[in-house]
VEXDODO-874160 format. One record per residue (C-alpha): chain; x negated, y, z negated. Coordinates in steps of 0.2 Angstrom, whole numbers, plus 5000, padded with zeros to 4 digits. Each point is the difference from the previous one (the first is absolute). Layout:
BEGIN
+---+------+-------+------+
! c ! east ! north !   up !
+---+------+-------+------+
! A !    X !     Y !    Z !
...
+---+------+-------+------+
***
This chain:
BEGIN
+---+------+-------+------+
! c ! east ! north !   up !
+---+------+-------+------+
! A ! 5255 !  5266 ! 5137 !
! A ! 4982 !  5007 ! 5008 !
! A ! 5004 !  5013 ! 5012 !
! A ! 4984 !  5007 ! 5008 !
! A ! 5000 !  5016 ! 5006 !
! A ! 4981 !  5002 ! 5010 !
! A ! 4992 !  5016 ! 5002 !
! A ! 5015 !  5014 ! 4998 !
! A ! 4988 !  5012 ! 5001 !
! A ! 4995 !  4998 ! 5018 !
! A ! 5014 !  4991 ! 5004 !
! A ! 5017 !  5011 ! 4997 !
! A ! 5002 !  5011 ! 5013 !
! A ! 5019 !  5001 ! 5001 !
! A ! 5003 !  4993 ! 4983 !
! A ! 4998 !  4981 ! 5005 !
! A ! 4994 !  4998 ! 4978 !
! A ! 5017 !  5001 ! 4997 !
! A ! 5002 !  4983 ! 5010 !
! A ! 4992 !  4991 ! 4985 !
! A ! 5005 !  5012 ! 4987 !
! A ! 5020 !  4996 ! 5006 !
! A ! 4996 !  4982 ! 5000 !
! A ! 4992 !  5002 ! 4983 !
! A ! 5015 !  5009 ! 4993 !
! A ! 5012 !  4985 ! 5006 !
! A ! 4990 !  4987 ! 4993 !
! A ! 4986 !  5006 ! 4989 !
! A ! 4979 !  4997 ! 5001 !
! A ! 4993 !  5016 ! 5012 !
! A ! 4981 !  4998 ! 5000 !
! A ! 4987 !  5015 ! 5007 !
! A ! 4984 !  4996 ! 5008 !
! A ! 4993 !  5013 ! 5005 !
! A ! 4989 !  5003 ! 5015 !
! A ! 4984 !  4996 ! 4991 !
! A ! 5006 !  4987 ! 4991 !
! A ! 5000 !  4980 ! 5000 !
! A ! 5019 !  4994 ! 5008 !
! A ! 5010 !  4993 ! 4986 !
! A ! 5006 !  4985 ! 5011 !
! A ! 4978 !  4995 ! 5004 !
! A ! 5000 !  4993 ! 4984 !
! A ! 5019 !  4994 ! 4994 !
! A ! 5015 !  4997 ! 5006 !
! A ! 5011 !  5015 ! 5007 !
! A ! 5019 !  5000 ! 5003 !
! A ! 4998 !  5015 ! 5015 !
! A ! 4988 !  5011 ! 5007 !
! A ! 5004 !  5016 ! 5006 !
! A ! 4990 !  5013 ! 5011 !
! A ! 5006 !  5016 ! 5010 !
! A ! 4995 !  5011 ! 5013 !
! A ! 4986 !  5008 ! 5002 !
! A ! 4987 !  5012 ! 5011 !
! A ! 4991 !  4992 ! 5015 !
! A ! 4982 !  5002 ! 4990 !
! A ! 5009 !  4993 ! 4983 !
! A ! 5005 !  4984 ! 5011 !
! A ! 4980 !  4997 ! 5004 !
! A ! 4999 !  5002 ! 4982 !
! A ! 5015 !  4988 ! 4994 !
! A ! 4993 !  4986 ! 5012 !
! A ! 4980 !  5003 ! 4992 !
! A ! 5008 !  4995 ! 4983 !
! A ! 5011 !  4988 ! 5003 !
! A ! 4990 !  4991 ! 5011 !
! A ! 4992 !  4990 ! 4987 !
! A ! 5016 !  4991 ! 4994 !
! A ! 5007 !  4997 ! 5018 !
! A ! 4998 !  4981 ! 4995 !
! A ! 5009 !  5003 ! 4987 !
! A ! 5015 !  5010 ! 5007 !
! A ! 5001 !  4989 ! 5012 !
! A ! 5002 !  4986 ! 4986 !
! A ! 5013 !  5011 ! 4990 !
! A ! 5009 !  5003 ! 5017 !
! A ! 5002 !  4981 ! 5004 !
! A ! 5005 !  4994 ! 4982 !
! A ! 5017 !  5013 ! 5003 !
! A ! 4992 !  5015 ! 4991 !
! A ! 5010 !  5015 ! 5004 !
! A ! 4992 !  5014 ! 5011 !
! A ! 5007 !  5016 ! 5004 !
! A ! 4990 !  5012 ! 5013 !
! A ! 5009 !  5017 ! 5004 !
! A ! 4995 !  5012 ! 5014 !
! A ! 4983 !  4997 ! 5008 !
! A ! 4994 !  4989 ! 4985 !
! A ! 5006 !  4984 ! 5011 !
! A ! 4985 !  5003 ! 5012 !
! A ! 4989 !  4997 ! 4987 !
! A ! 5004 !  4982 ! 5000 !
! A ! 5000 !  4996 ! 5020 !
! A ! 4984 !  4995 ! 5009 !
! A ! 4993 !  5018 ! 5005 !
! A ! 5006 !  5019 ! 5002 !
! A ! 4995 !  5007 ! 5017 !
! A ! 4995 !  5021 ! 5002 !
! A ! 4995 !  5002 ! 5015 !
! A ! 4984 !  4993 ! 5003 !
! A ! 4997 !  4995 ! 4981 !
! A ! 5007 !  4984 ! 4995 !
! A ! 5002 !  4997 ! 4980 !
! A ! 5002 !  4983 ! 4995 !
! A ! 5015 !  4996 ! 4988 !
! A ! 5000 !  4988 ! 4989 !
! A ! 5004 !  4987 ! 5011 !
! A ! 5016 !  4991 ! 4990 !
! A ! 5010 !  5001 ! 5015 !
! A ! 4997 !  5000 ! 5019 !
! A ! 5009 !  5017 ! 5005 !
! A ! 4990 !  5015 ! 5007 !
! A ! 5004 !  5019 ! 4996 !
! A ! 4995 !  5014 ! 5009 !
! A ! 5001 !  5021 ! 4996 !
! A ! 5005 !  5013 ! 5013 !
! A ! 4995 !  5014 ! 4989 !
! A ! 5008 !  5012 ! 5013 !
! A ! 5016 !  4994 ! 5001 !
! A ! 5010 !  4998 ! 4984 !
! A ! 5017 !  4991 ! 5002 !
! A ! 5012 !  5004 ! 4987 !
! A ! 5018 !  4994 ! 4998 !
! A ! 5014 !  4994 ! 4986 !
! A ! 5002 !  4983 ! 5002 !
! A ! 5015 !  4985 ! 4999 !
! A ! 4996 !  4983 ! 4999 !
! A ! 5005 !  4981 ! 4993 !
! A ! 4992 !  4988 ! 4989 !
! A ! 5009 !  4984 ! 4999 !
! A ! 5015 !  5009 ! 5001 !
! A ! 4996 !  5014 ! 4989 !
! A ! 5001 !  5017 ! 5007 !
! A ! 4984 !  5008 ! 4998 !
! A ! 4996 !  5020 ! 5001 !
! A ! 4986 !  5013 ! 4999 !
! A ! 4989 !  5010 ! 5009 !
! A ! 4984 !  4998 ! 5011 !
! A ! 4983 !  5012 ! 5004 !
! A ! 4989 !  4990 ! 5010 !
! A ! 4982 !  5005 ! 5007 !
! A ! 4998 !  4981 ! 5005 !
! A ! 5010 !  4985 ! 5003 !
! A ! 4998 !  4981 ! 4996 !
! A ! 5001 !  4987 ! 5017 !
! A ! 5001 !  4980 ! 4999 !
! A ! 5011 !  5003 ! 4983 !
! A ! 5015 !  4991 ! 5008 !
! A ! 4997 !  4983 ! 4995 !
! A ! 5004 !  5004 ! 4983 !
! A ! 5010 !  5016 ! 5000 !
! A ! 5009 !  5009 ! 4984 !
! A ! 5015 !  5010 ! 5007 !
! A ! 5008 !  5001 ! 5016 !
! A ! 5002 !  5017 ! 5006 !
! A ! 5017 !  5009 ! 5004 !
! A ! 4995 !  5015 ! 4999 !
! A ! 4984 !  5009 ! 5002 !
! A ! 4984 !  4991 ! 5008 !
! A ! 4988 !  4985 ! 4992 !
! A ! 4984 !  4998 ! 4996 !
! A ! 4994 !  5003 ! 5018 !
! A ! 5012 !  5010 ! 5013 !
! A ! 5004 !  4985 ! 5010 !
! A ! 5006 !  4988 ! 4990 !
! A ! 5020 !  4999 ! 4988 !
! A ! 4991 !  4992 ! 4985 !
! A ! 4992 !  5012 ! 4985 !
! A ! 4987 !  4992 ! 4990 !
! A ! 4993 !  4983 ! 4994 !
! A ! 5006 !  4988 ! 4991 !
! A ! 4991 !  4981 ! 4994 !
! A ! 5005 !  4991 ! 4985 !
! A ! 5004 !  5015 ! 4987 !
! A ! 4986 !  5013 ! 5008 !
! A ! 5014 !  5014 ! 5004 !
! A ! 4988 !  5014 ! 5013 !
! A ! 5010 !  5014 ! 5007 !
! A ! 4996 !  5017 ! 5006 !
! A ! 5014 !  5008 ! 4993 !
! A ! 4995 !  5011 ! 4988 !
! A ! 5001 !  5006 ! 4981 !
! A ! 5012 !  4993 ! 4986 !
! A ! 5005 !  4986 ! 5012 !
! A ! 5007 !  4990 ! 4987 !
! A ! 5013 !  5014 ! 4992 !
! A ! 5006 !  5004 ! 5015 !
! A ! 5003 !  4982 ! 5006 !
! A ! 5009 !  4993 ! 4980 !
! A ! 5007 !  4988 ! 5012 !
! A ! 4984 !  4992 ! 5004 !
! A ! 4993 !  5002 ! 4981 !
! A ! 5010 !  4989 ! 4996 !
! A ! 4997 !  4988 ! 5009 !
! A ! 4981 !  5004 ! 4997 !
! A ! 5003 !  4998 ! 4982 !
! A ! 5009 !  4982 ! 5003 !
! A ! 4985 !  4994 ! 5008 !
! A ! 4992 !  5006 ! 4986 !
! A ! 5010 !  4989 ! 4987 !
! A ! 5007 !  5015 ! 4994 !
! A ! 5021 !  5001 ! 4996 !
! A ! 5008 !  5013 ! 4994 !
! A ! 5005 !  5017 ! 5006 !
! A ! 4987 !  5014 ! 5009 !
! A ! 4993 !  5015 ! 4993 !
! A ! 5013 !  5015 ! 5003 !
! A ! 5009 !  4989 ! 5012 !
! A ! 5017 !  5012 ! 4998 !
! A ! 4990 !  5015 ! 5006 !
! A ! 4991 !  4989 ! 5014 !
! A ! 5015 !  4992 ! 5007 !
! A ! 5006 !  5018 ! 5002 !
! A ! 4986 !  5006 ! 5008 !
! A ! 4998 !  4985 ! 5010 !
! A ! 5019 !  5000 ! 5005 !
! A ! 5001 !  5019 ! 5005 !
! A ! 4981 !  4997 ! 5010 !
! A ! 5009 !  4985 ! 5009 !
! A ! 5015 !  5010 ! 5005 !
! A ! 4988 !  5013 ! 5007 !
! A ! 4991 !  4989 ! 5011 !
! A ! 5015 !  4992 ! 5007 !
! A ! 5010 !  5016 ! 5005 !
! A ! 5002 !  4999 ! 5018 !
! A ! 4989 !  5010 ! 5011 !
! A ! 4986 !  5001 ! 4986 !
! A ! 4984 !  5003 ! 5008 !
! A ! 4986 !  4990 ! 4989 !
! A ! 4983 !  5007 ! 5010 !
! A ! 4994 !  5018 ! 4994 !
! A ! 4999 !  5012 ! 5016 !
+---+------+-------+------+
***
């Protein structure tokens, strides 16, 4: 298994590393490239590619580099390759990033728009489904996704989606996972790993799945107690 974890030192702001660390751990083959460095999956085959959150000026950054295998991603992501964008690394891979006046081209794999309202953080826990699993985490947003909903990840139940209008969290085409929820997305959600890790041709149990069916279970409970308010005042 090749499990490509891209630029984890720009890219981690809530812990999102530990995405392909977890997935590495359940079935083995974690790979590094760091932000200098040539992608793994430009020149061989990959099994995932993982990237994370990151700052507004490291996103500008994250687009120069990849931009030279956006033919490529493109080709890995239409053979079935998995992808897993957390927090605001799914805007790199939509068709710009509007600030303001300043427009920053993405890299143009899919046709959604995202754009920043650096004054108006919207936070909240969040409750959603994915094919009828159950789905939890958190959000921090500066900017939000629109045109996502022809190809959206998680339906929302509770909290808001990738734009304020709209019941869908998310992006979804093929096995390109994008979601703005944030950090460890894949230990919080063991639920959904495995079902990750089946895609991925991979039986067998997950990493710690005891302690993260616990901790998934008691989070779940949480969420669903009635009168549970999921936006941060």
């Amino acid at each position: 298994m090749k499990i490509e974890l891209l630029c984890p030192e720009l890219c981690s702001l809530y812990g999102d590393h530990w995405n392909a660390k977890y997935l590495a751990a359940s079935a083995g083959g974690e790979l590094v490239t760091a932000r200098n460095e040539v992608p793994v999956f430009a020149g061989e085959p990959v099994d995932a590619v993982c990237l994370g959150s990151m700052t507004e000026r490291n996103q500008v950054f994250a687009i120069g580099r990849l931009l030279p295998y956006r033919d490529r991603i493109r080709e890995l992501i239409e053979g079935g390759t998995v992808f897993l964008a957390t927090g605001n690394a799914m805007e790199l891979f939509g068709r710009e990033i509007r600030d303001g006046d300043n427009v920053i081209p993405g890299l143009g794999i899919f046709d959604y728009t995202s754009v920043r309202q650096m004054d108006d953080r919207r936070c909240c826990y969040f409750l959603g489904e994915y094919e009828g699993l159950e789905i939890v985490g958190s959000k921090s947003q500066f900017s939000f996704s629109h045109g996502t909903e022809e190809h959206p990840f998680i339906s929302v139940k509770g909290g808001f989606g990738s734009d304020l209008e709209t019941k869908n969290e998310g992006f979804h085409y093929k096995n390109f996972f994008g979601t703005y929820l944030l950090g460890p997305f894949l230990l919080l959600n063991p639920h959904f790993t495995r079902h990750l890790l089946t895609v991925l041709g991979v039986d067998g149990p997950i990493a710690f799945e005891t302690e993260c069916l616990a901790a998934y279970d008691h989070r779940l409970k949480e969420l669903k107690t009635p009168g549970r308010e999921f936006l941060f005042k």
